[in-house]
GUSESE-63956 format. One record per residue: residue in three letters; z, x, y of N, C-alpha, C in turn. Coordinates in steps of 0.1 Angstrom, whole numbers, plus 2048, in hexadecimal, padded with zeros to 3 digits. Layout:
% residues N
  residu  nup  neast  nnorth  caup  caeast  canorth  cup  ceast  cnorth
     ALA    Z      X       Y     Z       X        Y    Z      X       Y
...
***
This chain:
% residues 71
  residu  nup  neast  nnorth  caup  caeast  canorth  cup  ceast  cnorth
     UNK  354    D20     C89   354     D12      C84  348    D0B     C89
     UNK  340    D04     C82   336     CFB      C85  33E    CED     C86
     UNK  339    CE8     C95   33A     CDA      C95  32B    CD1     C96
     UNK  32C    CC9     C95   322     CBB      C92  327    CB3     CA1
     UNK  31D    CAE     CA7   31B     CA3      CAE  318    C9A     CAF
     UNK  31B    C8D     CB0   317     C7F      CAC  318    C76     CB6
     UNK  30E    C6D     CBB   30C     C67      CC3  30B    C57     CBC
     UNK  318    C4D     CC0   316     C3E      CBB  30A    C3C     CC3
     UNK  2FF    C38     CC3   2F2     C2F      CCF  2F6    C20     CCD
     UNK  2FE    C1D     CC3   303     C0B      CCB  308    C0E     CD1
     UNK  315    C16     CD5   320     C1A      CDE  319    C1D     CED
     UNK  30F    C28     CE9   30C     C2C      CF5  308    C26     CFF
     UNK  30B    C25     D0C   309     C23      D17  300    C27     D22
     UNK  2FC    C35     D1D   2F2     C40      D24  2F6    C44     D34
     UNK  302    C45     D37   30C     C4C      D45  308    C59     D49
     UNK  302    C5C     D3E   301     C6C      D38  30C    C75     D42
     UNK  318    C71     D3C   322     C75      D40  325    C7F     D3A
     UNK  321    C85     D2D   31E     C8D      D20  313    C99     D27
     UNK  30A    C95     D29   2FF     C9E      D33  304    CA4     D42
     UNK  310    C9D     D43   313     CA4      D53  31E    CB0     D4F
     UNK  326    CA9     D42   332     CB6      D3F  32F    CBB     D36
     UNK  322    CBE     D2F   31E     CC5      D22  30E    CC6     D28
     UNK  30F    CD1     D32   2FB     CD0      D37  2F3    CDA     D2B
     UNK  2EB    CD4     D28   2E3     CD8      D1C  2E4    CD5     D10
     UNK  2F4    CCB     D0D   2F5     CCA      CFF  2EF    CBB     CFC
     UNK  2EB    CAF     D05   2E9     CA2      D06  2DD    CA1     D0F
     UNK  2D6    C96     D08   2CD     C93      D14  2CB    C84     D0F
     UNK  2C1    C7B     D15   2BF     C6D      D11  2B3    C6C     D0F
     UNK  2B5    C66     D05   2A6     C61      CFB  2A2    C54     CFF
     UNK  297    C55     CFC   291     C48      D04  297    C36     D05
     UNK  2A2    C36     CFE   2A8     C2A      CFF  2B3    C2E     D09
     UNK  2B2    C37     D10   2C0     C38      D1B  2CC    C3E     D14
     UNK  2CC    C42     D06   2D5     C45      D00  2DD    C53     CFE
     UNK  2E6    C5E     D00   2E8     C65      CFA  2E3    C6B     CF2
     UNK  2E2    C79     CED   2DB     C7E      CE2  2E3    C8C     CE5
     UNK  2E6    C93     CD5   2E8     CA0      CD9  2D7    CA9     CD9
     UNK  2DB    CB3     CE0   2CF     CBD      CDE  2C9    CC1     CD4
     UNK  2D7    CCB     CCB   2D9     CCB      CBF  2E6    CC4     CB8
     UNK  2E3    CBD     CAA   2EE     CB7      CA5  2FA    CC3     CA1
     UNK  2F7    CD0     C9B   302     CD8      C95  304    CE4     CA0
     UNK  312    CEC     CA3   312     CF2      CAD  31A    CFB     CA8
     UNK  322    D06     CAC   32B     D12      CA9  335    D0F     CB7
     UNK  32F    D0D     CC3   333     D0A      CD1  336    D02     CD3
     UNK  341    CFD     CDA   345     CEB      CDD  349    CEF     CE9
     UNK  346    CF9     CF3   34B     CF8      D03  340    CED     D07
     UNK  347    CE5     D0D   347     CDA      D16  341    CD0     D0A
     UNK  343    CCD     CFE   33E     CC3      CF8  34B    CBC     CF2
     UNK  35C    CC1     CF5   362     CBA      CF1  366    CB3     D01
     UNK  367    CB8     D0B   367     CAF      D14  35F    CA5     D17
     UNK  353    CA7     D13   348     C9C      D14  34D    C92     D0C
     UNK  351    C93     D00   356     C88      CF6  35F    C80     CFB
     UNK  36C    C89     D02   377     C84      D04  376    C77     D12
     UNK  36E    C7C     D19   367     C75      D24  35E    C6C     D26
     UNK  356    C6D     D19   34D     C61      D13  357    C54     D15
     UNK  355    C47     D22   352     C3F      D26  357    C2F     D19
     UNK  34F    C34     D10   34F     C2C      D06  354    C30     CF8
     UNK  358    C3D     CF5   354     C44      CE7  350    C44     CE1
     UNK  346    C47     CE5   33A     C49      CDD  333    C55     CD7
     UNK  333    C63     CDA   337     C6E      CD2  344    C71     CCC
     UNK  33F    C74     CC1   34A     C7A      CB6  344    C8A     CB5
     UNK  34D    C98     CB5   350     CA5      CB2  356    C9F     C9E
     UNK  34D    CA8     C9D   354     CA7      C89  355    CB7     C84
     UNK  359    CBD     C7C   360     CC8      C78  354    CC9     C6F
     UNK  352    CD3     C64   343     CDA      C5C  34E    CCF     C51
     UNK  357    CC4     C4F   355     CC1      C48  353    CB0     C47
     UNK  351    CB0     C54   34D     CA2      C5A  359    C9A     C5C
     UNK  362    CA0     C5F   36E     C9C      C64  372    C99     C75
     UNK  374    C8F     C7B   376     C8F      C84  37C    C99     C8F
     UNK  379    CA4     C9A   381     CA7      C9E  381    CA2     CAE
     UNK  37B    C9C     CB1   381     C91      CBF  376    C84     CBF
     UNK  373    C7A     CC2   386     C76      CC8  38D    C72     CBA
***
């Protein structure tokens, strides 16, 4: 299954709390913001924790058909 990753940047806060429980899949772009690495993925180890743990919610996991799958 392909999932998508999406980062709100109003939302975001830049804790990179996403970067500590998903290392490699986030990093912060020059406004201090979250970013995924890559937006589409087959893998979600440690990127639905990162979501669920996002501070603010501000990542969304979406399904290949852009359907929400957390939060």
């Amino acid at each position: 299954m392909t999932f998508r990753i999406e980062v709100d940047h109003q939302k975001c806060m830049g804790t990179s709390t996403c970067i500590y429980l998903a290392p490699g899949r986030f990093v912060l772009n020059e406004q201090g913001r979250s970013t995924p690495v890559q937006a589409e993925t087959t893998d979600d180890s440690g990127i639905r924790e990162a979501v669920e743990a996002c501070p603010v919610q501000a990542i969304r996991l979406l399904d290949e058909n852009g359907r929400p799958v957390l939060p």
